[in-house]
C-alpha positions as CSV (number, residue, x, y, z in Angstrom):
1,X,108.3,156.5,133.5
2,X,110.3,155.2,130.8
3,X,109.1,152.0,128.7
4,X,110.5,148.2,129.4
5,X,112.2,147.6,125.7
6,X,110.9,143.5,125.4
7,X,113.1,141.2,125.1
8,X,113.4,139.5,121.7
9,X,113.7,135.6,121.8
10,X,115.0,133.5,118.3
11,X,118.0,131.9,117.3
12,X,121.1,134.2,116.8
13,X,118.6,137.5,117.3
14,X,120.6,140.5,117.1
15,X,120.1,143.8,118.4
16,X,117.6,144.8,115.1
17,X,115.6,141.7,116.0
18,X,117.1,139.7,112.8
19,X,118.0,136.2,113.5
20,X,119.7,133.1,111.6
21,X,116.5,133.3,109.4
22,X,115.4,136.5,108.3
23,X,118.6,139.1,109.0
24,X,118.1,141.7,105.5
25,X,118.2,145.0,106.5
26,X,114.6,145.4,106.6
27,X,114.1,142.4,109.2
28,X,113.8,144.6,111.6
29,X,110.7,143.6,113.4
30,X,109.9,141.1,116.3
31,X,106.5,139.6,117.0
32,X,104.5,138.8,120.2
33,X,103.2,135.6,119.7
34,X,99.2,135.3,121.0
35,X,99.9,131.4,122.6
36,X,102.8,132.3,124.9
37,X,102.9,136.0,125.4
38,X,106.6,136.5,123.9
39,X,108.3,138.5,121.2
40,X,109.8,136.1,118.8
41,X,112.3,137.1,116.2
42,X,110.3,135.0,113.6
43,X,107.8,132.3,113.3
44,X,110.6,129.4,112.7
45,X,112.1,130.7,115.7
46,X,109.2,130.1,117.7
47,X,108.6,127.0,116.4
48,X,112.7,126.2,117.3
49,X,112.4,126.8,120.7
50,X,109.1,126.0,122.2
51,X,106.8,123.0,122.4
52,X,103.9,124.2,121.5
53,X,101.7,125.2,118.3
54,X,102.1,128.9,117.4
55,X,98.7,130.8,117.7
56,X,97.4,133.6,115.5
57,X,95.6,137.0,116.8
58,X,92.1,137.1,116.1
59,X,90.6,140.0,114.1
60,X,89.2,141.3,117.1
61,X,92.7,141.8,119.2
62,X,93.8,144.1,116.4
63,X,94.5,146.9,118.7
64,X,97.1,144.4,121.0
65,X,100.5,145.8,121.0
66,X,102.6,143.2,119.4
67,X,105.0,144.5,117.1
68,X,108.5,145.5,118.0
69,X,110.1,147.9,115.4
70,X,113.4,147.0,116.0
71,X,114.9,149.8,114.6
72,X,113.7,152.5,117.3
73,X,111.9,149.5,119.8
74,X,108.5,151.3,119.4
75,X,106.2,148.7,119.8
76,X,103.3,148.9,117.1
77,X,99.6,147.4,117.8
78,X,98.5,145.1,114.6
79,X,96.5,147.6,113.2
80,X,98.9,150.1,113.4
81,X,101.1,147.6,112.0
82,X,98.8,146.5,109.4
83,X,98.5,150.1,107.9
84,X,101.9,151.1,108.5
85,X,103.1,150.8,104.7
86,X,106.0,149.0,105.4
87,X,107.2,151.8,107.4
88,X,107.7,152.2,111.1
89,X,105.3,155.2,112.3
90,X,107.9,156.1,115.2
91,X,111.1,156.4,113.2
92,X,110.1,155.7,109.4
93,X,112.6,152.3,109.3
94,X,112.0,150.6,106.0
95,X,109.7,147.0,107.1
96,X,110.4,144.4,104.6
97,X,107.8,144.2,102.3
98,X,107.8,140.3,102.0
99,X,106.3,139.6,106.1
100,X,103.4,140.2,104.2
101,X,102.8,136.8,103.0
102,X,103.5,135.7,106.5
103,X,100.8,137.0,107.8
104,X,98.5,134.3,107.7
105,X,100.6,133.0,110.0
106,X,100.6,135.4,112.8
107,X,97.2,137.4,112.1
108,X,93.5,135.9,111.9
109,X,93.0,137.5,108.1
């Protein structure tokens, strides 16, 4: 049985899961935000369209599957993601580097 691609939510989100606020060819990833159970293009974009307070993964959820390559829509657990290089494992798209200094904001460091 084939997997459900998930659906991406953000403001102007294109089929790379870029939006209005990160769209560089390596914005090419989507994350499942913890409090609401949803991919969200980016953080801002989360904070743009719901009500509530984002909430981070603990260390100890590091094998959820929350990370949408949207390159190939292989979807990455954090520790996969976290050791990926900046690569995607499944079709070797190019992340961008910088979503590391985000990651405070998604992931319990």
């Amino acid at each position: 049985m084939a997997e459900t691609i998930p659906s991406v939510h953000g403001v102007g989100v294109n089929t790379l899961t870029q939006c209005s606020h990160y769209h560089s060819e390596r914005d090419i990833i989507a994350i499942k935000h913890k409090c609401c159970d949803t991919f969200y293009a980016c953080i801002q974009c989360h904070n743009e369209l719901v009500s509530h307070a984002p909430v981070v993964w603990p260390k100890t959820e590091r094998e959820a599957k929350a990370i949408l390559c949207g390159n190939c829509q292989h979807v990455l657990s954090i520790h996969e993601y976290l050791a990926c290089g900046n690569t995607c494992p499944a079709c070797q798209a190019a992340f961008n580097p910088g979503c590391a200094n985000h990651y405070p904001l998604y992931f319990e460091m």
